[in-house]
matplotlib code that plots the C-alpha trace (Angstrom):
import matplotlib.pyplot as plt

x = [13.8, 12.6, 14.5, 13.9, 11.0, 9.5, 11.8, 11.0, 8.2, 7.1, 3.4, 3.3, 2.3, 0.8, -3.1, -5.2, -5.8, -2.8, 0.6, 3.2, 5.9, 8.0, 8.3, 11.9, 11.9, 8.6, 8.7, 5.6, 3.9, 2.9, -1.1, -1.8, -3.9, -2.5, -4.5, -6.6, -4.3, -1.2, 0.5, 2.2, 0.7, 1.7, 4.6, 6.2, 5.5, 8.9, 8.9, 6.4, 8.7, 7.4, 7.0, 10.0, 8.4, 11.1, 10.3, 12.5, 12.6, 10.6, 13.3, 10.9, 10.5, 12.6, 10.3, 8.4, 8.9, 7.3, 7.3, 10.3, 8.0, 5.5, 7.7, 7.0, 2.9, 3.7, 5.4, 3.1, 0.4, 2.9, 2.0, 5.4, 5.5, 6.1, 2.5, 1.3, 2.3, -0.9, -1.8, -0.7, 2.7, 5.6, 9.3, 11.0, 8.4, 8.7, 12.1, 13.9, 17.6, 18.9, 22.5, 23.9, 27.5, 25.6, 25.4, 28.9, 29.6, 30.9, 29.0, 30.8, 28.5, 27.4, 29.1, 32.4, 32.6, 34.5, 33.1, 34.3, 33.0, 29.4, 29.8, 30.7, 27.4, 25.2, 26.6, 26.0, 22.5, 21.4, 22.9, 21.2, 17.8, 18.3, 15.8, 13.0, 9.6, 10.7, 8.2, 5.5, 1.9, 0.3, -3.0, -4.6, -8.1, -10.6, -13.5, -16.8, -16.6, -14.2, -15.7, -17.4, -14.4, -12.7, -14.7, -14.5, -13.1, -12.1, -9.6, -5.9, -2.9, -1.6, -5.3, -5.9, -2.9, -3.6, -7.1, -6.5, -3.8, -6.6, -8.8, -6.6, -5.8, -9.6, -10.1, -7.5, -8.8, -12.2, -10.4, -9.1, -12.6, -10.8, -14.0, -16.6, -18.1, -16.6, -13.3, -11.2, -8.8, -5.7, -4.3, -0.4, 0.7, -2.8, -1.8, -5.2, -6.8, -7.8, -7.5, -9.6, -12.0, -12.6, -13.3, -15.7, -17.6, -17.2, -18.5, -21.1, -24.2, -21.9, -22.4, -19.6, -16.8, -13.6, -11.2, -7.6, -5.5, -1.8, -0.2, 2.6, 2.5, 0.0, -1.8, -4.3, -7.3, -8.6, -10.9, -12.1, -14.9, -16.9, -17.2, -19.1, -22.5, -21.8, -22.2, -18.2, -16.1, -12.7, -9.7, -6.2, -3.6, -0.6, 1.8, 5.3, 4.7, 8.0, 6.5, 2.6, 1.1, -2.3, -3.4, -3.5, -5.8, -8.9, -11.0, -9.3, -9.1, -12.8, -14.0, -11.1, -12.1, -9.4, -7.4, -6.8, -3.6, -3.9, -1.3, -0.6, 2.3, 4.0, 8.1, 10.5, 11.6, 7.6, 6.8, 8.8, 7.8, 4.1, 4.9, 6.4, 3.5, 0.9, 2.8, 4.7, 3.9, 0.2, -0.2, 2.4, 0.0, 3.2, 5.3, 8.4, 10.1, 12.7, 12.9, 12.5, 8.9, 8.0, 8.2, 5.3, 3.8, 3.4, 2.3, 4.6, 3.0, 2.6, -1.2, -1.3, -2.7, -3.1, -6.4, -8.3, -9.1, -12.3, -15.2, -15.6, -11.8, -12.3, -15.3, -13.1, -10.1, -9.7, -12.6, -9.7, -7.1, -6.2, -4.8, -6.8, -5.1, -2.4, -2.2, 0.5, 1.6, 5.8, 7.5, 10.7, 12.8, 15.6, 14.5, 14.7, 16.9, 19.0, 17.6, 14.1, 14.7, 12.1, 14.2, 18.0, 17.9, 17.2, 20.0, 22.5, 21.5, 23.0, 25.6, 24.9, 25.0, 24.5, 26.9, 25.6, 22.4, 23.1, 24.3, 21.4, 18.8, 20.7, 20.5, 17.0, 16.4, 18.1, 14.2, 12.5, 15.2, 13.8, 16.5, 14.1, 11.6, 8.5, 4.9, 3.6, 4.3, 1.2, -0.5, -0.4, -4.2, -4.9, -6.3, -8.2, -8.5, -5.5, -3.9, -4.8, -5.3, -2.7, 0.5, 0.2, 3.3, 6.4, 5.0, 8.6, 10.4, 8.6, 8.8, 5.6, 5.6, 2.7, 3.2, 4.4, 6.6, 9.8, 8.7, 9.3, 6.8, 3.9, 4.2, 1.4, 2.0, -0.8, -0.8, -3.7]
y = [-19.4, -18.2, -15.7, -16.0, -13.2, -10.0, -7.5, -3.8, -2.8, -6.0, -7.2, -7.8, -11.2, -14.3, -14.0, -15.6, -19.1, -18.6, -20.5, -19.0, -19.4, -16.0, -15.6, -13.9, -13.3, -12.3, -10.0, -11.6, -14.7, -17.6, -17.5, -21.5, -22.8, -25.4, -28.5, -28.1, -27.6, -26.8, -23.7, -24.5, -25.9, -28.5, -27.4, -26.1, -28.5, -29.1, -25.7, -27.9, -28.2, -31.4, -32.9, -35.4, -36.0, -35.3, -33.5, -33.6, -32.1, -33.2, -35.3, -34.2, -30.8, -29.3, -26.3, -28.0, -30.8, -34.4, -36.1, -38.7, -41.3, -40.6, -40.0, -43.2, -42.3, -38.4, -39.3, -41.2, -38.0, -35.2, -33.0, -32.4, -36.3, -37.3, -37.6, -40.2, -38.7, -38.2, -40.0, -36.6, -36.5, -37.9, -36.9, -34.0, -34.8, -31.0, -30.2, -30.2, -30.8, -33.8, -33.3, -30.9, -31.0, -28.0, -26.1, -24.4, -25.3, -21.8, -18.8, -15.1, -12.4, -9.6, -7.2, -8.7, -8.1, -5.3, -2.6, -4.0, -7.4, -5.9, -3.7, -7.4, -8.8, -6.0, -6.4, -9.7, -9.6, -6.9, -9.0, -11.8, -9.6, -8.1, -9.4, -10.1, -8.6, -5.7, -3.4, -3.9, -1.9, -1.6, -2.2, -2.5, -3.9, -4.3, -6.5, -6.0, -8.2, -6.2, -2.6, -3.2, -3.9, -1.2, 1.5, 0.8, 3.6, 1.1, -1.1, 1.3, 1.6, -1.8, -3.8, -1.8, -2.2, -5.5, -5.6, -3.8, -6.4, -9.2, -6.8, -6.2, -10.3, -11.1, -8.5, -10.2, -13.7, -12.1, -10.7, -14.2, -16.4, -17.5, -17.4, -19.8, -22.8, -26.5, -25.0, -26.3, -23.1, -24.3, -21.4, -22.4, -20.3, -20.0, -18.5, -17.3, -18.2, -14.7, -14.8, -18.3, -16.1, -13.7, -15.7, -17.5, -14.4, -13.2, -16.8, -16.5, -17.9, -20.4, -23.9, -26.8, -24.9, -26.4, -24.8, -26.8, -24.2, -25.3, -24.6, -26.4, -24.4, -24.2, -20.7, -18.5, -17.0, -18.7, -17.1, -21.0, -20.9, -18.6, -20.3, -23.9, -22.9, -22.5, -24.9, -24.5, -27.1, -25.8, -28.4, -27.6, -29.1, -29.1, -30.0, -28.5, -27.9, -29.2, -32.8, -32.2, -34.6, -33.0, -36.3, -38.1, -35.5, -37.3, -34.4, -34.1, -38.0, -37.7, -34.8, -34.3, -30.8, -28.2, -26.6, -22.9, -22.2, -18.7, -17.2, -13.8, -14.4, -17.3, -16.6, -17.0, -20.6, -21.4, -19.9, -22.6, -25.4, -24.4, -24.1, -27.7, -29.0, -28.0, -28.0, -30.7, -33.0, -32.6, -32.9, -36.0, -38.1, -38.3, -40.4, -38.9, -37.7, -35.2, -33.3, -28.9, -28.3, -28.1, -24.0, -22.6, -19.4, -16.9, -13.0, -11.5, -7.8, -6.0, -6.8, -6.7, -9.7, -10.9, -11.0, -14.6, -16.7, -16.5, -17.8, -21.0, -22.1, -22.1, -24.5, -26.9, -26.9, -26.0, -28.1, -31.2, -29.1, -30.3, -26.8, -24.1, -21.3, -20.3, -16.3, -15.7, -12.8, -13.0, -11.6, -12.0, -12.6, -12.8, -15.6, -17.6, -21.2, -22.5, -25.8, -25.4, -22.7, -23.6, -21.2, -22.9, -23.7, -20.4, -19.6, -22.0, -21.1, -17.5, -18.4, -18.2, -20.8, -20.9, -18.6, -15.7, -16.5, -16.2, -13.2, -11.8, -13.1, -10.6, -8.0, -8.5, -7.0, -3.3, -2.7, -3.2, -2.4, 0.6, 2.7, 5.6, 7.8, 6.2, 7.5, 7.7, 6.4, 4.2, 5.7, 3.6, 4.4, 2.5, -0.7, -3.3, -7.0, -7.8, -5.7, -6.6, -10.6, -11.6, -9.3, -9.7, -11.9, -9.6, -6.3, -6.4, -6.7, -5.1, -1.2, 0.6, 2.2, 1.3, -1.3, 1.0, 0.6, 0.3, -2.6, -6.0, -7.2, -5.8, -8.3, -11.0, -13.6, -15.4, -18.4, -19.8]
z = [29.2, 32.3, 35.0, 38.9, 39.0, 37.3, 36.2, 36.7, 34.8, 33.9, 35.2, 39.2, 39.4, 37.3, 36.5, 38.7, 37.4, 35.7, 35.2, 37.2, 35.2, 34.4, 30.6, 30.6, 26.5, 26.7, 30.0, 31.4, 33.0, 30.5, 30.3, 30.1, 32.7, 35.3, 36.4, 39.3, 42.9, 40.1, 40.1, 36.7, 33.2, 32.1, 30.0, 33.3, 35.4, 36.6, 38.6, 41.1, 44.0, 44.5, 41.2, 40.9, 37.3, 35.3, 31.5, 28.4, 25.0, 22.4, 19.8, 17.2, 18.1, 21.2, 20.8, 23.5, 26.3, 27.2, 30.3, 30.2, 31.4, 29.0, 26.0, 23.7, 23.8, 22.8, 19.9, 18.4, 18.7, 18.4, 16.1, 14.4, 14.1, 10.2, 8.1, 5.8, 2.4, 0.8, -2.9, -4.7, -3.6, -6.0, -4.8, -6.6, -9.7, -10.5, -9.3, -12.9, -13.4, -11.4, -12.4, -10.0, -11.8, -13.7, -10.4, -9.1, -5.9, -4.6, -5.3, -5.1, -4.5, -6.0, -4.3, -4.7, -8.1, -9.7, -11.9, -14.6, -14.2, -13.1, -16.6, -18.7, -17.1, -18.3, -21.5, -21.7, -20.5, -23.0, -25.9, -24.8, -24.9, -28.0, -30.4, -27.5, -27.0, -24.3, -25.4, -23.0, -22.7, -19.5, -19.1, -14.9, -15.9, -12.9, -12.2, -10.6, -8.0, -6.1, -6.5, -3.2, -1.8, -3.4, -2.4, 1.1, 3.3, 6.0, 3.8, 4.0, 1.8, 1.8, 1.7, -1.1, -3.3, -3.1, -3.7, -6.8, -7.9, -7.7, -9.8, -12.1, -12.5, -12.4, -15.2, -17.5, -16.2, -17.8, -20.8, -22.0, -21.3, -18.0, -15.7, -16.8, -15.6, -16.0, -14.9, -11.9, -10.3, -8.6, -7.1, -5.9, -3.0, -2.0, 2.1, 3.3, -0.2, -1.0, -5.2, -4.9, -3.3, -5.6, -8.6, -6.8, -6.3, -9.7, -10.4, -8.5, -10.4, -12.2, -11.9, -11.9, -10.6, -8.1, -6.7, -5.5, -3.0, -2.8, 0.0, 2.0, 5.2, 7.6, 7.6, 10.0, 9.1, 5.9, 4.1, 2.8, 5.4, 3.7, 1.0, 3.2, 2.6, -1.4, -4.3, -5.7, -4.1, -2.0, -1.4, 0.5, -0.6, 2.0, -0.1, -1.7, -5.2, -6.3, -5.0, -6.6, -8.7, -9.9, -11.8, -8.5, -7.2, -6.4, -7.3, -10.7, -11.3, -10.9, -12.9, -14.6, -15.3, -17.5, -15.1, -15.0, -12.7, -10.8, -8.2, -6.6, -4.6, -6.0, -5.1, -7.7, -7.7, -6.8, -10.2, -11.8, -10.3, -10.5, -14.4, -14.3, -12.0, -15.1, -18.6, -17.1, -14.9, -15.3, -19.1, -19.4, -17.1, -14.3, -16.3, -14.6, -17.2, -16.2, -19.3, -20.0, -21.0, -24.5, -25.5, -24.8, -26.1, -23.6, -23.6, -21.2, -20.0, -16.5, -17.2, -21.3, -22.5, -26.9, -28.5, -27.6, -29.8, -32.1, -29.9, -33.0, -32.3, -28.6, -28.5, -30.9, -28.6, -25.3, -24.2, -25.1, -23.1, -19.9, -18.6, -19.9, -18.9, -16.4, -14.9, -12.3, -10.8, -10.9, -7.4, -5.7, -8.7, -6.5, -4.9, -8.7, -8.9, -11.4, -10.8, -11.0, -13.9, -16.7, -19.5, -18.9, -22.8, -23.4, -21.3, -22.5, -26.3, -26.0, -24.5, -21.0, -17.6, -14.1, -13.1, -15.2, -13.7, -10.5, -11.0, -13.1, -9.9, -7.9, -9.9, -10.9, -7.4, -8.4, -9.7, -6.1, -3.7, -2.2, -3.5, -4.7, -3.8, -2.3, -3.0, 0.9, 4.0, 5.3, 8.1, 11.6, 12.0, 9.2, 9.6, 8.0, 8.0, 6.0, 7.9, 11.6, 11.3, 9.0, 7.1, 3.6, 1.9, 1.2, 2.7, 4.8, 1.5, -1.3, -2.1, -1.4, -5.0, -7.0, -10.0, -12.1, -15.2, -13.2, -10.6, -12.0, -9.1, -11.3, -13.9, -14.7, -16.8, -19.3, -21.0, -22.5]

ax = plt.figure().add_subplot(projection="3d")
ax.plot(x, y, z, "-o")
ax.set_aspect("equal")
plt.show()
């Protein structure tokens, strides 16, 4: 949207070599370059006063326009234009339930409820937990590849929180015989790839080593580039999770090395599907049966992980193992769907549905509302490179409190 001229206070006049188009929203002119003789880019073009050319919005994406005349050869290079699927994809192979009779149709809010309905849901929820493992030790290992990065005085408060999160989940990794050659990481959620790149440094001198980063947006600053000039092979996979196939992988068709499935800042429903994706999908060859996963044995602990396995039963089994080992740090519980839930059996077997899980998802977010006393306020002088190229996932919605033994968001879980 564009007004007739500068406001007050707004910069004088467009740069020379400059389009001359007034950015209204923006409060200043836009900075593309026009064509030679042009006053406007092309994007403005029908400010020329005598361009009878007329432009249109883009049906694919009205975020930008087309010349009408030239509108049949921009679609067929437009970058929001539909893609070829690629090999891996297979629709909703990881969604779970298909019968969405399951699923009320209206859901009443939280804060509707009365007191004594919100007191009937707690009750429920802690008779349903009675009986579980709740009693959880904490234990924040670290690893050595970070301690560089650690130590460094220019990394502030919020590159440093998370810096010690990846220690602490490349520690465990190292705890449970995670980080070792012949292994293929697929880190789901990847965003800049940040987790994927520090196992590969605390991998450095090991040989035969891929790593697979799902993620189905497009994302700035990639650390993947640093990696080029190294002997451990980095794929991106832009693709949804829900529709990920990993045996049509070519890299894992080929190899078809055990898979160990890592991810920092994998959003409630996300951890779910990236469950289904490898206990699933992955071990059942994509048959597409839509079926709950087998139980599985899991160590549930804000980093506590279970004694391995004797070094003799290792060699004998988990070289036949097609997912050696999954770590995932659990966030945004809120954020959790009924159908993509990998426990609903476990929900419907003490007596509880969709409803009382909705309900529960909200609540799960009592534990990292902000409603308590914070530890510090980050300085505004405190930069780093997380911090000035790219905001770390959830920083607008997380507390600042460490991961203590109140904050659900500093739970990892293991399953090997």
């Amino acid at each position: 949207m564009a007004g007739p001229g500068p406001e007050p206070g707004a910069e004088p006049g467009a740069e020379p070599g400059r389009c001359a188009h007034f950015v209204l929203r923006k409060k200043r002119f836009c900075r593309m370059i026009p064509a030679p003789g042009r006053r406007f880019c092309g994007e403005h073009a029908h400010e020329e006063e005598q361009n009878d050319r007329k432009r249109i919005p883009c049906p694919l994406d009205p975020k930008h326009t087309v010349y009408e005349d030239q509108l049949q050869k921009h679609l067929k290079k437009c970058n929001s234009r539909e893609k070829p699927k690629p090999v891996y994809f297979v629709q909703d192979i990881n969604a779970g339930l298909k019968d969405v009779a399951e699923i009320p149709e209206k859901q009443v809010p939280l804060s509707s409820l009365s007191i004594e309905e919100l007191q009937n849901l707690i009750i429920k929820l802690k008779k349903a937990s009675n009986g579980l493992e709740l009693h959880l030790k904490e234990q924040i290992l670290s690893h050595q590849a970070l301690q560089e990065a650690l130590n460094d005085p220019k990394n502030g408060e919020s590159a440093f929180k998370h810096l010690k999160q990846q220690a602490s989940i490349l520690g465990n990794m190292e705890k449970l015989h995670l980080l070792g050659p012949g292994r293929c990481f697929v880190e789901f959620g990847a965003g800049r790839g940040k987790l994927s790149h520090w196992v590969d440094i605390a991998l450095e001198n090991v040989q035969s080593v891929q790593f697979l980063l799902v993620e189905r947006a497009t994302t700035r600053f990639k650390v993947d580039g640093k990696h080029k000039r190294r002997d451990s092979i980095f794929e991106r996979l832009q693709v949804d999770i829900q529709h990920l196939c990993l045996n049509k992988v070519p890299i894992l068709e080929k190899e078809r090395l055990p898979v160990v499935g890592i991810g920092k800042h994998l959003c409630g429903a996300a951890t779910d599907l990236a469950l289904r994706c490898l206990v699933e999908s992955y071990t059942t060859c994509c048959d597409g049966e839509d079926e709950e996963p087998a139980p599985k044995r899991c160590r549930s602990a804000q980093t506590e992980v279970a004694p391995h396995k004797s070094a003799g039963n290792e060699s004998t089994t988990e070289d036949h193992k097609p997912v050696a080992g999954i770590v995932i740090a659990l966030c945004c519980h809120h954020k959790c769907d009924w159908t993509h839930y990998v426990g609903r059996e476990f929900f419907k077997s003490v007596g509880l549905g969709p409803v009382e899980f909705h309900y529960f998802q909200r609540m799960s977010s009592w534990a990292t509302c902000g409603m308590r006393e914070t530890t510090s306020k980050a300085s505004p002088n405190e930069d780093s490179e997380d911090q000035t190229n790219y905001t770390e996932e959830h920083e607008q919605t997380l507390s600042r409190t460490e991961s203590g033994s109140d904050t659900l968001q500093g739970y990892v879980y293991f399953f090997s």
